[in-house]
C-alpha positions, 0 to 999 in steps of 0.5 A: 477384545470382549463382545461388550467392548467390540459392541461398545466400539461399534456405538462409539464409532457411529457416534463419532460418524454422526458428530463429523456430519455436524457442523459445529461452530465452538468448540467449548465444553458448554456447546459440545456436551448437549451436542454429544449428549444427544448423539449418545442419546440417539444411540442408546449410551450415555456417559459421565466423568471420574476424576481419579488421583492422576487421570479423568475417565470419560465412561460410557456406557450402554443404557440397556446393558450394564455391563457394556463400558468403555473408559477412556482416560485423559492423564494430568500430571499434578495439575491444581483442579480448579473449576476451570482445569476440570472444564479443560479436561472434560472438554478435552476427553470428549473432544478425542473420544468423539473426534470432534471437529469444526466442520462438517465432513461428508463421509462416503462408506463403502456399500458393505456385503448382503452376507453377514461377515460371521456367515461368510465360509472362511475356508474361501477367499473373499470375491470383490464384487465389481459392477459394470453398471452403476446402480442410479441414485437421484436423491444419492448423496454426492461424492466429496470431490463433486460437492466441492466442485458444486458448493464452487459453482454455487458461490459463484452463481453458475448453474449446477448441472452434470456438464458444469460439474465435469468441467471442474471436476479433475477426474484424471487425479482421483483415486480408482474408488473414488473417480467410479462414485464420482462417474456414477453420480454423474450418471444419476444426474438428470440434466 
């Protein structure tokens, strides 16, 4: 893969993180492209559409750099192009380009390395980095399985605090990744 497009990916992925993080309420052509116009803007890409003999291009591109592209096709087979078709496919590239969906999505990344991946010795092997203690986040943003668990005790009217989340929270049948975060946020809440 060419720099341009490695760089291109690396935008279209943020792109798309941030569109998970919204709560979209419609998914029509005239709700998602200002939504998808300003995620792009945000991150300095804009994009436009082509219409070829048998595929719509849905381009994107870096608006500091002009050779920095990416084109994704979406394949018609012989389908009349009426207002309406166009609309439907329009719609439906930007729906799999910026994998769009209807509800919010929190996402938890993983806390990447201080070294740059380009500065690592590559002659040796990668140390995962194990913490013994978790670093106290107040203001951290909970794990997917807490917010579930709060969103709950919200609906309900129960209090949120850390002993009300440990009674519904299923520790036992999370992930190893996924119980450390959870324990972890645990541990930042102030009762």
């Amino acid at each position: 893969m060419s720099h341009s497009k490695f760089v291109m990916s690396k935008r279209l992925q943020k792109v798309q993180l941030d569109l998970m993080q919204e709560e979209i309420s419609e998914t029509s052509y005239d709700v998602l492209l200002p939504l998808i116009f300003k995620k792009c803007y945000e991150n300095n890409l804009t994009f436009w559409f082509n219409f070829l003999e048998d595929a719509a291009v849905l381009n994107l591109r870096d608006v500091e750099h002009e050779n920095y592209e990416l084109n994704i096709r979406h394949y018609y087979a012989n389908a009349p192009l009426s207002q309406e078709n166009i609309d439907a496919i329009k719609l439906n590239l930007l729906v799999n380009a910026f994998l769009v969906i209807n509800r919010k999505v929190v996402i938890d990344l993983p806390v990447k390395s201080e070294v740059p991946q380009n500065q690592m010795d590559k002659t040796q092997p990668k140390k995962e980095v194990k913490h013994e203690k978790p670093i106290k986040q107040s203001n951290a943003v909970p794990p997917t399985s807490i917010r579930t668990v709060i969103d709950m005790l919200e609906k309900n009217g129960e209090p949120v605090t850390r002993k009300s989340i440990q009674k519904y929270l299923q520790l036992d049948k999370m992930s190893t990744d996924n119980r450390r975060r959870c324990i972890a946020y645990l541990k930042s809440m102030e009762e």
